[in-house]
C-alpha positions as CSV (number, residue, x, y, z in Angstrom):
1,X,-12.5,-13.2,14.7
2,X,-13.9,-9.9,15.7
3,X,-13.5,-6.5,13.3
4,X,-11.7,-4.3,15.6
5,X,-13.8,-1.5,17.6
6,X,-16.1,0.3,15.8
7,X,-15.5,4.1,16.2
8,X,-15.8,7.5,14.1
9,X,-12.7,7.0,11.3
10,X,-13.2,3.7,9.6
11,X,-10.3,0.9,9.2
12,X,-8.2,1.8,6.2
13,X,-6.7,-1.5,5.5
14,X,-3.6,-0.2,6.2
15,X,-2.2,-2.8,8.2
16,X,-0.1,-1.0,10.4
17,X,-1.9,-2.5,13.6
18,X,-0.4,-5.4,12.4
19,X,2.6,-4.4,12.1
20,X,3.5,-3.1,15.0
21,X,1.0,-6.3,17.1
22,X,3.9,-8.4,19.7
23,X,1.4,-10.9,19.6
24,X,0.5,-11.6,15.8
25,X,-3.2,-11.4,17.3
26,X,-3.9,-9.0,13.8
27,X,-4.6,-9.7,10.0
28,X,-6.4,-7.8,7.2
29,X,-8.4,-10.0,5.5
30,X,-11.1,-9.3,2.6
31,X,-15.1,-8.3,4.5
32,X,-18.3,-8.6,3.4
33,X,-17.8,-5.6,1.7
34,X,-14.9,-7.1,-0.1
35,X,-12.1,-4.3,1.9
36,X,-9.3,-5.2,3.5
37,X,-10.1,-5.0,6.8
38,X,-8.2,-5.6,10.3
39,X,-9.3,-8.3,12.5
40,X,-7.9,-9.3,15.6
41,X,-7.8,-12.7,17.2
42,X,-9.2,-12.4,20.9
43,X,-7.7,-15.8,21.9
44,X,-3.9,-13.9,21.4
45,X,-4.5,-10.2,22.2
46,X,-3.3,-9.3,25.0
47,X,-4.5,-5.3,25.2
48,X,-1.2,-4.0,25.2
49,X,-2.4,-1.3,23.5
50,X,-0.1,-0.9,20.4
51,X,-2.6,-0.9,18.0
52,X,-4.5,2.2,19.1
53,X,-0.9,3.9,19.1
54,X,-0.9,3.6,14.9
55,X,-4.6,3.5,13.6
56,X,-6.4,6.3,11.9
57,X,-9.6,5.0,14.2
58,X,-7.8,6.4,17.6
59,X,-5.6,9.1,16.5
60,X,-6.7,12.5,16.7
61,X,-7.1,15.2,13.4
62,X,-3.8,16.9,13.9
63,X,-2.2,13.8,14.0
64,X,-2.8,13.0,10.3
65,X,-0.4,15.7,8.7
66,X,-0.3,18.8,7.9
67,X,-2.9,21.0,5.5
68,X,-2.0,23.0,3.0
69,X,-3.1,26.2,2.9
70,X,-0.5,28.1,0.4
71,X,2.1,25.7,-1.3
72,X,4.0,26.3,-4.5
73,X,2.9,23.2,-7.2
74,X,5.3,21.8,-9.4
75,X,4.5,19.5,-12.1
76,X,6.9,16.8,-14.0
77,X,7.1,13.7,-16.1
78,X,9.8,10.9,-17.0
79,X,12.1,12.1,-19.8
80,X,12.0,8.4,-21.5
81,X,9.7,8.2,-23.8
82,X,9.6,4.3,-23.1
83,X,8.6,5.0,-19.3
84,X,6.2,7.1,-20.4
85,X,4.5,5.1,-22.6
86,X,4.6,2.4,-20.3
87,X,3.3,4.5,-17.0
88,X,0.2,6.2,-16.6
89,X,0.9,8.7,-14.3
90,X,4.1,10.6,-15.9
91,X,6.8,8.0,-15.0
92,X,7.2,10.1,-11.8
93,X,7.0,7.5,-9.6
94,X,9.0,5.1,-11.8
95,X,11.7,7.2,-11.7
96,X,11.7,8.0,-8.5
97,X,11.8,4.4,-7.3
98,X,14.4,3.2,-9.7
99,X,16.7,6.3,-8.3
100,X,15.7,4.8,-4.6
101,X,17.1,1.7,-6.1
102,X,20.0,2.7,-7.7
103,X,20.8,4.8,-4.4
104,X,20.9,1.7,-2.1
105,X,17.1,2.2,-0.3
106,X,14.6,-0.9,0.1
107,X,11.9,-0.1,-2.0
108,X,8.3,-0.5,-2.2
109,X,5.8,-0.9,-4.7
110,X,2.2,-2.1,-5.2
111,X,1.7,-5.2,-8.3
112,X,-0.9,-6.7,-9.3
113,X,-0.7,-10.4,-8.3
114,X,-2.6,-12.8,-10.7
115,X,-2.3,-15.2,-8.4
116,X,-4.7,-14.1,-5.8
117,X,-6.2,-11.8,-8.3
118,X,-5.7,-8.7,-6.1
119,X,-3.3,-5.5,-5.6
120,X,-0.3,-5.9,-3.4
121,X,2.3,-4.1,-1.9
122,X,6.1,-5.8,-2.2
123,X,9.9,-4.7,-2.1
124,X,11.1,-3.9,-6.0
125,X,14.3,-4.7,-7.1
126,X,15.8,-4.5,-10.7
127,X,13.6,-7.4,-11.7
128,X,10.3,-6.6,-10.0
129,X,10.5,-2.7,-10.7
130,X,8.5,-3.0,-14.1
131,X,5.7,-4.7,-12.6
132,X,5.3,-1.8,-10.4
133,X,4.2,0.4,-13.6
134,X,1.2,1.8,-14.1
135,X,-1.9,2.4,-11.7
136,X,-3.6,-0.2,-10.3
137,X,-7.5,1.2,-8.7
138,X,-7.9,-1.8,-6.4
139,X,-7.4,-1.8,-2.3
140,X,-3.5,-3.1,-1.8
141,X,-2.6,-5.3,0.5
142,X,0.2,-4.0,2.3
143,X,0.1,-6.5,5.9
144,X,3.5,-9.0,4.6
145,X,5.5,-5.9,3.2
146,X,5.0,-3.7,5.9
147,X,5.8,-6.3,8.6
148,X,8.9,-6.7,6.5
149,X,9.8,-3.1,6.7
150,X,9.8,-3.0,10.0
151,X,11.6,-6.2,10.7
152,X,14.8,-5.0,8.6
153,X,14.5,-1.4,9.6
154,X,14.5,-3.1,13.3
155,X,18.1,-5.9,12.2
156,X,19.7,-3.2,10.5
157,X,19.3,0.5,11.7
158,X,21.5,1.7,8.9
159,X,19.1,0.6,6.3
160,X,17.1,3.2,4.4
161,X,13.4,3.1,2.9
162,X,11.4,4.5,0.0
163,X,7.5,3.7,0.0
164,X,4.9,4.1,-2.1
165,X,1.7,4.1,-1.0
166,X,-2.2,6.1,-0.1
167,X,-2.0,8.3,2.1
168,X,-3.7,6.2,4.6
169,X,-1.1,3.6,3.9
170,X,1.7,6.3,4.2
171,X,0.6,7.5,7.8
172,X,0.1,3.6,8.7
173,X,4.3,3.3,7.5
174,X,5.1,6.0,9.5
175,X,3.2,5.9,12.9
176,X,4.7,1.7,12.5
177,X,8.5,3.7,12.7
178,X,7.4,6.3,15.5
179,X,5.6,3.1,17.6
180,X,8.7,1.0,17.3
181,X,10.9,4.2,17.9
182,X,12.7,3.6,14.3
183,X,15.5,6.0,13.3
184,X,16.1,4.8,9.9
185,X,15.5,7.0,6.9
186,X,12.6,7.0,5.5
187,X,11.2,8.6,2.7
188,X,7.3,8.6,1.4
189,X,5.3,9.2,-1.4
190,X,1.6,9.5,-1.0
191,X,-0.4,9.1,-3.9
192,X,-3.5,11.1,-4.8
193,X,-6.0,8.2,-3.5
194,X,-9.9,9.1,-4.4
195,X,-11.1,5.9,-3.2
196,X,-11.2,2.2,-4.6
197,X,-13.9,0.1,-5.3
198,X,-14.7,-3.3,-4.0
199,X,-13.0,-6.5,-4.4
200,X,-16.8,-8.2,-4.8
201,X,-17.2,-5.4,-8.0
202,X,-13.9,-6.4,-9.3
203,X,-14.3,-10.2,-8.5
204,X,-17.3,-9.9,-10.7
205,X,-16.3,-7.9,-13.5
206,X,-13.3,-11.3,-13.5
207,X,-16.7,-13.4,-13.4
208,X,-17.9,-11.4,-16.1
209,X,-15.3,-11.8,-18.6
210,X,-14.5,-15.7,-18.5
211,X,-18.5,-16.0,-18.8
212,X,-18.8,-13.2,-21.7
213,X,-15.4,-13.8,-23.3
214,X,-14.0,-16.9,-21.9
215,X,-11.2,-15.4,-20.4
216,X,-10.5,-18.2,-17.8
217,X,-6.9,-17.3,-16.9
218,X,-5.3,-13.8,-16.5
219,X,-1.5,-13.1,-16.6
220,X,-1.1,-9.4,-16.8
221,X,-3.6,-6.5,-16.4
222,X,-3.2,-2.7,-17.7
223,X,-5.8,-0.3,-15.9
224,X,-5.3,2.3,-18.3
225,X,-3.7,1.0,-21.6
226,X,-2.7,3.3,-24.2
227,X,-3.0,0.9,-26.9
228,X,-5.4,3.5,-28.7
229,X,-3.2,6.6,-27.4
């Protein structure tokens, strides 16, 4: 497995190359640095090309979006005390998913999965929507949600999406539509993204605390817990 072509932007994880990939010849899987990363499978690819079509690597600067140079801010926060509380951002984006919800669109929203001990993108639903609370400063993987995006938005042209996601991950949603000439409505929310640390410092911080404190199995975890205030 060879890291795809080396060139001035680098891989965001986004997955979108996968995505929108005829040939499944694409994954994102953890490096060396501990990023999600895109890797393609030489024995499938068949340089069709796609990939290039979606990734922040190949696309030019006004590609990206638009910049703001004069913009009128608004600021807000959930009315529910409970959501608030339980949120760390202001409930915005609580509220705006559960509306998206409520409202009939296929939603998406990044958990943390104890599982696999890692951030990950999945559609929310009545159930799943609380797990979706609060920020979560890890990389998400976004490869099995996205490709199930696409897959519906492909069966039924009628359906509708709301995503969450960096705005990496957002351009990666959108540029998977354009390549497979989508029309279905879709509607994104970018988060302010500053960066995220490595999956080998997180891994060892986990290390760290079942050696320090014996915490050998984790069910939940709160980023930013208000337990003090």
């Amino acid at each position: 497995m060879n890291t795809i072509l080396d060139n001035m932007k680098p891989c965001t994880g986004c997955s979108a190359c996968s995505t929108v990939c005829p040939k499944d010849a694409i994954s994102c899987r953890i490096d060396e640095n501990g990023f999600y990363t895109a890797t393609v499978n030489p024995e499938r690819c068949v340089n069709c090309g796609k990939c290039q079509h979606v990734c922040i690597k190949f696309l030019p600067s006004e590609s990206m979006g638009i910049e703001l140079t004069e913009a009128v801010l608004y600021s807000a926060q959930a009315k529910n005390e409970a959501v608030l509380k339980s949120c760390t951002s202001g409930g915005i984006a609580y509220e705006l998913a559960e509306y998206g919800i409520e409202n009939g669109y296929i939603v998406t929203g990044v958990v943390y999965d104890c599982s696999i001990q890692a951030a990950k993108a999945i559609l929310l639903d009545d159930k799943t929507l609380s797990q979706s609370k609060g920020s979560k400063y890890l990389q998400a993987l976004t490869e099995e949600c996205f490709r199930e995006i696409v897959r519906t938005a492909k069966e039924k042209p009628n359906s509708k999406f709301m995503v969450f996601g960096t705005p990496c991950q957002i351009l990666g949603i959108k540029k998977s539509f354009e390549e497979n000439r989508l029309s279905n409505e879709l509607i994104t929310i970018d988060l302010l993204c500053h960066g995220v640390p490595s999956y080998l410092m997180w891994n060892a911080y986990l290390q760290w605390l079942e050696k320090k404190h014996g915490v050998s199995r984790i069910d939940d975890i709160v980023f930013r817990s208000k337990k003090n205030g």
